[in-house]
C-alpha positions in Angstrom: 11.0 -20.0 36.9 13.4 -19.9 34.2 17.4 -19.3 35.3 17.5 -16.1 32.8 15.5 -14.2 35.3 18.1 -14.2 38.0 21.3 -13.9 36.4 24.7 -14.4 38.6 25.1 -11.8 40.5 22.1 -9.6 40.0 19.6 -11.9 41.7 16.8 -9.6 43.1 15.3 -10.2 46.2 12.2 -8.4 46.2 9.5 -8.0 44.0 7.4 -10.3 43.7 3.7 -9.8 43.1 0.9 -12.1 43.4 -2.7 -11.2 41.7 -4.9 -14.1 43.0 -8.3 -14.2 41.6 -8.5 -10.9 40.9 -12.0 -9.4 39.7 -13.3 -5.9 38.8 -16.8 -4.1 38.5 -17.4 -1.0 37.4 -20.7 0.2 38.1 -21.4 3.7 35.9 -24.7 4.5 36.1 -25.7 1.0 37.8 -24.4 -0.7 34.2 -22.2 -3.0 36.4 -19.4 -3.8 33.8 -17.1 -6.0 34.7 -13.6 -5.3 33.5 -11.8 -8.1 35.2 -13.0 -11.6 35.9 -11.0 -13.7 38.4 -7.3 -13.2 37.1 -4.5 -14.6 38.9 -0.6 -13.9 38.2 2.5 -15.1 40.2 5.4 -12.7 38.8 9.0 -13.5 40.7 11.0 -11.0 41.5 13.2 -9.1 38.5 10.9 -10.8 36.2 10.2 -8.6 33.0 6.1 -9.7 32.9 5.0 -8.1 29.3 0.7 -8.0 28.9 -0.7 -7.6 25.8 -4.4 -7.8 24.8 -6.9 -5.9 23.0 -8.1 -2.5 23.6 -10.5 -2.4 26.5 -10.0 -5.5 28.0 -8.5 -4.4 31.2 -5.4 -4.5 31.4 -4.7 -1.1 32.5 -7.1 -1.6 35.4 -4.9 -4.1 36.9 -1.8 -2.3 36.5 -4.0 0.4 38.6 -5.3 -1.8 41.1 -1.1 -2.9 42.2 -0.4 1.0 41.6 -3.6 1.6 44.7 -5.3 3.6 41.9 -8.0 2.2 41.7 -9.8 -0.5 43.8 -10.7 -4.4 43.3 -14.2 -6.0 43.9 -12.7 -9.2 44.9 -9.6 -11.1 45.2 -6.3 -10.0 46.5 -3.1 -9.2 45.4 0.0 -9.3 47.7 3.9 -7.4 47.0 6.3 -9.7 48.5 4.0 -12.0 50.8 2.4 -8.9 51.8 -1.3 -8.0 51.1 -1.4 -4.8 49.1 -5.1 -5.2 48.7 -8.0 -7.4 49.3 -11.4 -8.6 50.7 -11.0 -6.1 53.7 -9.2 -3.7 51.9 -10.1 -3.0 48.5 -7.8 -0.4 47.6 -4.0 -1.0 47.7 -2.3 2.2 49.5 0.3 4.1 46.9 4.2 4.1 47.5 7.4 4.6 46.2 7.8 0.7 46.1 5.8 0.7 43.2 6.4 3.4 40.8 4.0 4.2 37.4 4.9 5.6 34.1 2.1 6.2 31.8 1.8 6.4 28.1 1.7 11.0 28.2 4.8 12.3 29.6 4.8 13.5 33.0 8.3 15.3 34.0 8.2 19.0 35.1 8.6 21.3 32.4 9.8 24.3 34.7 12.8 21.8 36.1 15.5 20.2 34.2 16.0 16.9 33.7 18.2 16.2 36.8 16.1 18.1 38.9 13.2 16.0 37.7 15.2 12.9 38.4 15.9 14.0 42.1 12.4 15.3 43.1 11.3 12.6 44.3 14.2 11.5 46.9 14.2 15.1 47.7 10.7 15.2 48.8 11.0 12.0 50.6 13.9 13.5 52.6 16.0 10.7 51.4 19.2 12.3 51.3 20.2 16.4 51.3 19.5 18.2 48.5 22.9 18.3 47.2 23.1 14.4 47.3 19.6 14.4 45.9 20.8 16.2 42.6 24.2 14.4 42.2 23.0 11.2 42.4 20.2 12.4 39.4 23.2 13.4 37.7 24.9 10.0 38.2 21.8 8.1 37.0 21.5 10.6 33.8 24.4 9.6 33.2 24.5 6.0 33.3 21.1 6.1 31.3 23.0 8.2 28.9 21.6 11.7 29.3 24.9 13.6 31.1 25.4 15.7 28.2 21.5 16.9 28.9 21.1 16.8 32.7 20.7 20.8 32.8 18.3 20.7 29.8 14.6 21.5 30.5 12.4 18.9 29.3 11.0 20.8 26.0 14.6 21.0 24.8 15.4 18.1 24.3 13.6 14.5 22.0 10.4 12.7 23.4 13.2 9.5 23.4 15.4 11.3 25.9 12.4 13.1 27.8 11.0 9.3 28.1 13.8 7.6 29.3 14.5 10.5 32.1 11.4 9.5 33.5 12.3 5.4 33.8 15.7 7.1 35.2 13.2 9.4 37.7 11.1 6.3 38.8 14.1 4.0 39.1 16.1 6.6 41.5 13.6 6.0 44.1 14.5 1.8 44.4 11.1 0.9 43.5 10.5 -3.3 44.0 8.0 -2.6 41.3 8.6 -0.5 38.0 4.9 -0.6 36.6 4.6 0.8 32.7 1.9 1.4 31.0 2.6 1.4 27.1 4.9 4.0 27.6 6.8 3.9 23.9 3.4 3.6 22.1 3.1 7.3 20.0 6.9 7.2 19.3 8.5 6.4 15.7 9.9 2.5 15.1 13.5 4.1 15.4 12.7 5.6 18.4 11.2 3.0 20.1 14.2 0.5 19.3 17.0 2.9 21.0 14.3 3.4 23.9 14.0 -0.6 24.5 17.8 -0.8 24.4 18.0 2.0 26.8 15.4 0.1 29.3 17.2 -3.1 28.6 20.6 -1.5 30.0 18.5 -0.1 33.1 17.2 -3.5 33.8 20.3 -5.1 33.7 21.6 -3.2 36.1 18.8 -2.8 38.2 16.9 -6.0 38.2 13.8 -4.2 38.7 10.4 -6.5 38.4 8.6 -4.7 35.4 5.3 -5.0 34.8 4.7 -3.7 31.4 1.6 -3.3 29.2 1.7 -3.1 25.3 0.2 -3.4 21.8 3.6 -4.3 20.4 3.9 -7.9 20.2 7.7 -7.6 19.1 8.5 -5.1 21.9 6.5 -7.8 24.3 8.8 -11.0 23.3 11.7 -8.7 22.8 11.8 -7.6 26.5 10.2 -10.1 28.0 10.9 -12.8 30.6 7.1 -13.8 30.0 4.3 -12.6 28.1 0.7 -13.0 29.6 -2.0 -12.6 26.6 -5.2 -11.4 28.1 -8.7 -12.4 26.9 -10.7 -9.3 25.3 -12.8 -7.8 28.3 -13.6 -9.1 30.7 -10.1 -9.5 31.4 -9.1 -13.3 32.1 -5.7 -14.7 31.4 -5.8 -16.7 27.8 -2.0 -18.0 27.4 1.3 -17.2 29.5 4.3 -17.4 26.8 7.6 -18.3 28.3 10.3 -16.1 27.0 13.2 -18.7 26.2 15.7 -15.7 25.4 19.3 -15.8 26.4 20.3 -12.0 28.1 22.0 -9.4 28.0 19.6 -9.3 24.4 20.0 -6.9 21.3 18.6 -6.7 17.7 20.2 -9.5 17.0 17.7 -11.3 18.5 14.8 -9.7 16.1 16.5 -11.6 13.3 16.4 -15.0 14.9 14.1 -18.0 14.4 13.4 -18.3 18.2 11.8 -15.0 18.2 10.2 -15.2 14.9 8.1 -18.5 16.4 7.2 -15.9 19.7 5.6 -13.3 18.1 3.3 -16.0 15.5 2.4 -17.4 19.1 1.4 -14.3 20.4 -0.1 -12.7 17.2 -2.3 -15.8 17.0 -3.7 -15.7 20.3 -4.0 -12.1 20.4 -5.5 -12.1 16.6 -8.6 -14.5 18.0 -9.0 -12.0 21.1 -8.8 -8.9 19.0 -11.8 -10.3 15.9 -13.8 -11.0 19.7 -13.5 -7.3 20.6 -14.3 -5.6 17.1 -17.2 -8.1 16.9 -18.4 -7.5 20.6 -17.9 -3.1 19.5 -15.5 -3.1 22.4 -14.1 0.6 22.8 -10.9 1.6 25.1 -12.0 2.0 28.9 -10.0 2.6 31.6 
Protein backbone atom coordinates (compact mmCIF):
# COMPACT_ATOMS: atom_id res chain seq x y z
CA UNK A 1 0.00 0.00 0.00
CA UNK A 2 1.13 3.34 -0.96
CA UNK A 3 3.01 5.57 2.01
CA UNK A 4 0.29 8.50 1.30
CA UNK A 5 -2.24 6.43 3.12
CA UNK A 6 -0.53 6.56 6.52
CA UNK A 7 0.98 9.80 6.90
CA UNK A 8 3.45 10.54 10.01
CA UNK A 9 1.70 10.77 12.71
CA UNK A 10 -1.79 9.99 11.77
CA UNK A 11 -1.27 6.34 11.05
CA UNK A 12 -4.69 4.56 11.71
CA UNK A 13 -4.87 1.44 13.26
CA UNK A 14 -8.08 0.05 12.55
CA UNK A 15 -10.16 -0.21 9.67
CA UNK A 16 -9.49 -2.44 7.51
CA UNK A 17 -12.14 -4.33 5.54
CA UNK A 18 -11.83 -7.33 3.61
CA UNK A 19 -14.73 -8.36 0.94
CA UNK A 20 -13.54 -11.87 -0.24
CA UNK A 21 -15.55 -13.34 -2.93
CA UNK A 22 -18.40 -11.64 -2.26
CA UNK A 23 -21.71 -12.61 -4.24
CA UNK A 24 -25.39 -11.43 -4.20
CA UNK A 25 -28.88 -12.88 -5.37
CA UNK A 26 -31.82 -11.27 -5.33
CA UNK A 27 -34.64 -13.41 -5.84
CA UNK A 28 -38.06 -11.06 -6.49
CA UNK A 29 -40.61 -13.00 -7.52
CA UNK A 30 -38.26 -16.23 -8.05
CA UNK A 31 -36.32 -13.92 -11.03
CA UNK A 32 -33.04 -14.77 -9.11
CA UNK A 33 -30.93 -11.66 -10.19
CA UNK A 34 -27.72 -11.55 -9.24
CA UNK A 35 -26.36 -8.19 -8.27
CA UNK A 36 -22.96 -9.15 -7.20
CA UNK A 37 -20.75 -11.94 -8.69
CA UNK A 38 -17.70 -12.99 -6.50
CA UNK A 39 -16.11 -9.50 -5.62
CA UNK A 40 -13.20 -9.28 -3.47
CA UNK A 41 -11.59 -5.97 -1.97
CA UNK A 42 -8.66 -5.62 0.55
CA UNK A 43 -9.05 -1.78 1.85
CA UNK A 44 -6.23 -0.85 4.67
CA UNK A 45 -7.03 1.07 7.25
CA UNK A 46 -7.54 5.16 6.63
CA UNK A 47 -7.62 4.28 3.02
CA UNK A 48 -10.00 6.68 1.08
CA UNK A 49 -11.47 3.56 -1.36
CA UNK A 50 -13.67 5.68 -4.02
CA UNK A 51 -16.29 3.06 -6.39
CA UNK A 52 -17.57 4.19 -9.28
CA UNK A 53 -19.62 2.23 -11.82
CA UNK A 54 -22.69 2.47 -13.74
CA UNK A 55 -26.12 2.74 -12.47
CA UNK A 56 -27.42 -0.64 -11.29
CA UNK A 57 -24.51 -2.51 -11.01
CA UNK A 58 -24.38 -3.00 -7.39
CA UNK A 59 -22.45 -1.06 -5.84
CA UNK A 60 -24.76 0.13 -3.29
CA UNK A 61 -25.55 -3.42 -2.27
CA UNK A 62 -22.11 -3.97 -1.08
CA UNK A 63 -21.87 -0.83 0.75
CA UNK A 64 -25.13 -2.43 2.46
CA UNK A 65 -23.92 -5.77 2.95
CA UNK A 66 -20.57 -4.02 5.36
CA UNK A 67 -23.35 -1.55 6.79
CA UNK A 68 -25.44 -5.36 7.93
CA UNK A 69 -28.24 -3.93 5.76
CA UNK A 70 -28.68 -6.18 3.76
CA UNK A 71 -27.44 -9.84 3.49
CA UNK A 72 -24.76 -11.81 1.18
CA UNK A 73 -25.43 -15.19 -0.59
CA UNK A 74 -21.89 -16.12 -0.43
CA UNK A 75 -18.54 -15.08 0.48
CA UNK A 76 -17.47 -13.21 3.52
CA UNK A 77 -16.31 -9.99 4.43
CA UNK A 78 -14.33 -9.37 7.71
CA UNK A 79 -13.65 -5.49 9.68
CA UNK A 80 -10.31 -5.77 11.09
CA UNK A 81 -9.64 -9.76 10.92
CA UNK A 82 -13.00 -10.08 12.17
CA UNK A 83 -15.94 -11.80 10.25
CA UNK A 84 -18.69 -9.33 9.92
CA UNK A 85 -20.51 -11.70 7.73
CA UNK A 86 -20.39 -14.92 5.91
CA UNK A 87 -21.28 -18.58 5.04
CA UNK A 88 -22.92 -19.09 8.58
CA UNK A 89 -23.89 -15.74 8.93
CA UNK A 90 -25.24 -13.99 6.05
CA UNK A 91 -26.07 -10.81 7.52
CA UNK A 92 -23.42 -8.56 9.12
CA UNK A 93 -24.89 -7.12 12.63
CA UNK A 94 -25.13 -2.97 12.54
CA UNK A 95 -22.87 -0.78 14.82
CA UNK A 96 -21.50 2.40 15.47
CA UNK A 97 -18.10 1.07 13.96
CA UNK A 98 -19.44 1.54 10.80
CA UNK A 99 -21.40 4.48 10.27
CA UNK A 100 -23.71 5.32 6.78
CA UNK A 101 -24.53 8.50 5.05
CA UNK A 102 -26.81 8.25 2.27
CA UNK A 103 -27.40 10.42 -0.77
CA UNK A 104 -31.19 12.22 1.11
CA UNK A 105 -30.34 14.02 4.21
CA UNK A 106 -31.10 12.42 7.33
CA UNK A 107 -30.52 14.96 10.42
CA UNK A 108 -33.50 15.77 12.77
CA UNK A 109 -35.32 18.67 11.69
CA UNK A 110 -36.88 19.37 15.31
CA UNK A 111 -33.06 19.41 16.80
CA UNK A 112 -30.33 21.75 15.88
CA UNK A 113 -27.37 20.96 14.46
CA UNK A 114 -25.33 20.34 17.64
CA UNK A 115 -27.91 18.40 19.05
CA UNK A 116 -27.98 16.25 15.91
CA UNK A 117 -24.27 15.88 16.25
CA UNK A 118 -24.46 14.60 19.92
CA UNK A 119 -27.51 12.21 19.55
CA UNK A 120 -25.85 9.57 19.00
CA UNK A 121 -23.18 9.47 21.88
CA UNK A 122 -26.04 10.49 23.98
CA UNK A 123 -28.04 7.49 23.27
CA UNK A 124 -25.13 5.30 23.53
CA UNK A 125 -24.49 6.67 27.05
CA UNK A 126 -21.06 7.63 25.97
CA UNK A 127 -20.59 10.46 27.99
CA UNK A 128 -23.29 12.91 30.15
CA UNK A 129 -25.36 14.87 28.30
CA UNK A 130 -23.61 18.00 28.91
CA UNK A 131 -20.29 16.44 27.49
CA UNK A 132 -22.40 14.93 24.84
CA UNK A 133 -23.44 18.50 23.47
CA UNK A 134 -19.99 20.26 23.95
CA UNK A 135 -18.09 18.02 22.36
CA UNK A 136 -20.91 18.40 19.15
CA UNK A 137 -20.08 21.84 19.57
CA UNK A 138 -16.35 21.27 19.42
CA UNK A 139 -16.64 19.13 16.29
CA UNK A 140 -19.07 21.94 14.60
CA UNK A 141 -16.61 23.83 15.02
CA UNK A 142 -13.63 22.31 13.75
CA UNK A 143 -15.82 21.26 10.68
CA UNK A 144 -16.59 24.96 10.45
CA UNK A 145 -20.18 25.19 11.53
CA UNK A 146 -19.74 27.17 15.23
CA UNK A 147 -21.32 30.08 14.01
CA UNK A 148 -24.58 27.58 13.22
CA UNK A 149 -24.43 25.03 15.99
CA UNK A 150 -27.93 26.35 17.48
CA UNK A 151 -29.38 26.52 13.94
CA UNK A 152 -32.09 23.97 13.05
CA UNK A 153 -31.33 22.12 10.05
CA UNK A 154 -33.93 24.03 7.58
CA UNK A 155 -32.11 27.20 8.41
CA UNK A 156 -29.35 26.82 7.15
CA UNK A 157 -27.63 25.47 3.08
CA UNK A 158 -27.88 21.77 2.04
CA UNK A 159 -23.62 22.27 2.03
CA UNK A 160 -23.71 22.95 5.78
CA UNK A 161 -26.71 20.59 6.58
CA UNK A 162 -24.43 17.80 4.70
CA UNK A 163 -21.32 18.26 6.25
CA UNK A 164 -23.12 18.22 9.95
CA UNK A 165 -24.04 14.91 9.19
CA UNK A 166 -20.17 13.57 8.27
CA UNK A 167 -19.42 15.72 11.63
CA UNK A 168 -22.61 13.47 13.29
CA UNK A 169 -21.22 10.10 12.03
CA UNK A 170 -17.60 10.97 12.78
CA UNK A 171 -18.41 11.95 16.64
CA UNK A 172 -19.22 8.43 17.26
CA UNK A 173 -15.24 7.04 16.20
CA UNK A 174 -16.54 4.97 13.56
CA UNK A 175 -13.42 2.44 11.99
CA UNK A 176 -15.57 2.69 8.99
CA UNK A 177 -17.17 6.04 7.51
CA UNK A 178 -19.32 4.30 4.60
CA UNK A 179 -20.86 7.13 1.96
CA UNK A 180 -23.08 6.64 -0.37
CA UNK A 181 -22.97 9.41 -3.11
CA UNK A 182 -23.64 11.77 -0.66
CA UNK A 183 -22.72 15.27 -2.73
CA UNK A 184 -24.59 13.97 -5.87
CA UNK A 185 -27.94 16.60 -6.19
CA UNK A 186 -25.66 19.51 -5.04
CA UNK A 187 -24.39 22.42 -7.46
CA UNK A 188 -20.45 22.07 -8.79
CA UNK A 189 -19.64 25.00 -6.24
CA UNK A 190 -21.10 23.30 -3.63
CA UNK A 191 -19.70 20.12 -4.03
CA UNK A 192 -16.08 21.55 -4.28
CA UNK A 193 -16.23 23.42 -0.71
CA UNK A 194 -18.00 20.03 0.51
CA UNK A 195 -14.84 17.79 -0.67
CA UNK A 196 -12.54 20.30 0.88
CA UNK A 197 -14.55 20.18 3.95
CA UNK A 198 -14.37 16.09 4.04
CA UNK A 199 -10.79 16.39 3.06
CA UNK A 200 -9.99 18.51 6.42
CA UNK A 201 -12.11 15.79 8.40
CA UNK A 202 -10.02 13.07 6.98
CA UNK A 203 -6.98 14.51 7.74
CA UNK A 204 -7.63 14.74 11.01
CA UNK A 205 -9.36 11.76 11.49
CA UNK A 206 -7.84 9.17 9.31
CA UNK A 207 -11.09 7.53 9.01
CA UNK A 208 -11.25 4.47 6.32
CA UNK A 209 -13.92 5.83 3.80
CA UNK A 210 -15.60 3.83 1.67
CA UNK A 211 -17.23 6.02 -0.78
CA UNK A 212 -19.52 5.52 -3.85
CA UNK A 213 -19.86 8.03 -6.82
CA UNK A 214 -20.76 8.94 -10.41
CA UNK A 215 -18.15 11.68 -10.25
CA UNK A 216 -15.07 10.51 -11.75
CA UNK A 217 -13.21 13.87 -10.64
CA UNK A 218 -14.59 13.80 -7.14
CA UNK A 219 -13.35 9.84 -7.16
CA UNK A 220 -9.56 10.62 -8.16
CA UNK A 221 -9.71 13.86 -6.31
CA UNK A 222 -10.32 12.08 -2.94
CA UNK A 223 -9.18 9.06 -3.46
CA UNK A 224 -6.34 6.81 -2.13
CA UNK A 225 -7.81 4.23 -4.83
CA UNK A 226 -10.47 4.01 -7.10
CA UNK A 227 -12.17 0.57 -7.79
CA UNK A 228 -14.22 0.66 -11.28
CA UNK A 229 -16.99 -1.87 -11.11
CA UNK A 230 -18.24 -3.88 -14.10
CA UNK A 231 -22.00 -2.96 -15.03
CA UNK A 232 -24.27 -5.56 -13.04
CA UNK A 233 -23.51 -8.11 -12.06
CA UNK A 234 -21.09 -6.40 -10.00
CA UNK A 235 -17.35 -7.67 -10.47
CA UNK A 236 -14.31 -5.61 -10.01
CA UNK A 237 -13.02 -4.28 -13.66
CA UNK A 238 -9.78 -2.14 -12.78
CA UNK A 239 -8.36 -0.79 -9.26
CA UNK A 240 -6.66 2.70 -10.05
CA UNK A 241 -3.97 3.68 -7.73
CA UNK A 242 -4.24 7.25 -6.60
CA UNK A 243 -0.51 8.59 -6.88
CA UNK A 244 -1.54 11.92 -5.20
CA UNK A 245 0.67 13.69 -2.73
CA UNK A 246 -1.69 15.00 0.56
CA UNK A 247 -2.90 17.34 2.31
CA UNK A 248 -4.55 17.95 -1.62
CA UNK A 249 -6.51 21.13 -2.94
CA UNK A 250 -7.72 22.43 -6.31
CA UNK A 251 -4.56 22.72 -7.32
CA UNK A 252 -4.51 19.35 -7.95
CA UNK A 253 -7.62 19.56 -10.54
CA UNK A 254 -5.22 21.62 -12.81
CA UNK A 255 -2.46 19.09 -12.91
CA UNK A 256 -1.35 16.63 -15.55
CA UNK A 257 -1.26 13.70 -13.01
CA UNK A 258 -4.82 14.05 -12.44
CA UNK A 259 -5.91 14.88 -15.88
CA UNK A 260 -4.32 11.18 -16.97
CA UNK A 261 -6.65 9.66 -13.74
CA UNK A 262 -9.84 10.62 -14.74
CA UNK A 263 -9.19 9.57 -18.92
CA UNK A 264 -8.32 6.19 -17.04
CA UNK A 265 -11.25 6.02 -15.26
CA UNK A 266 -13.69 7.64 -17.88
CA UNK A 267 -12.46 4.92 -20.23
CA UNK A 268 -13.13 2.07 -18.25
CA UNK A 269 -16.22 3.32 -16.91
CA UNK A 270 -17.34 4.68 -20.60
CA UNK A 271 -17.09 0.70 -21.84
CA UNK A 272 -19.17 -0.38 -18.65
CA UNK A 273 -21.66 2.34 -18.90
CA UNK A 274 -22.43 1.60 -23.32
CA UNK A 275 -22.81 -2.30 -21.59
CA UNK A 276 -25.57 -1.14 -19.33
CA UNK A 277 -27.66 1.19 -21.77
CA UNK A 278 -27.35 -1.69 -24.25
CA UNK A 279 -28.26 -4.49 -21.63
CA UNK A 280 -31.65 -1.61 -20.53
CA UNK A 281 -30.06 -1.79 -17.08
CA UNK A 282 -32.20 0.45 -14.65
CA UNK A 283 -31.05 1.67 -11.00
CA UNK A 284 -31.71 -1.20 -8.36
CA UNK A 285 -30.92 -1.26 -5.00
Amino acid sequence: MQSHLNPAGAAPSKGAISIRNVTKVYDPDGAQVMAVDNCSMEIAPGEVCMIVGPSGCGKTTLLNAIAGFHSITGGEILLDGVPLCGAKKPLADQGSDRIVVFQNGALFPWKTLAENVAYGPMVQGRWPKAECIERARTALQKAGLGAVADKYPGEVSSGMARRAEIVRALINEPKVLLLDEPYRAMDALTKQIMHEALLEMYDRTKVTIYFITHDLEEAIFLGDRVYVMTTRPCRVKKVIDINLPRPRDYHTLTSEAFRLLVQEADEAVHEEAIKAFQAGEREMA
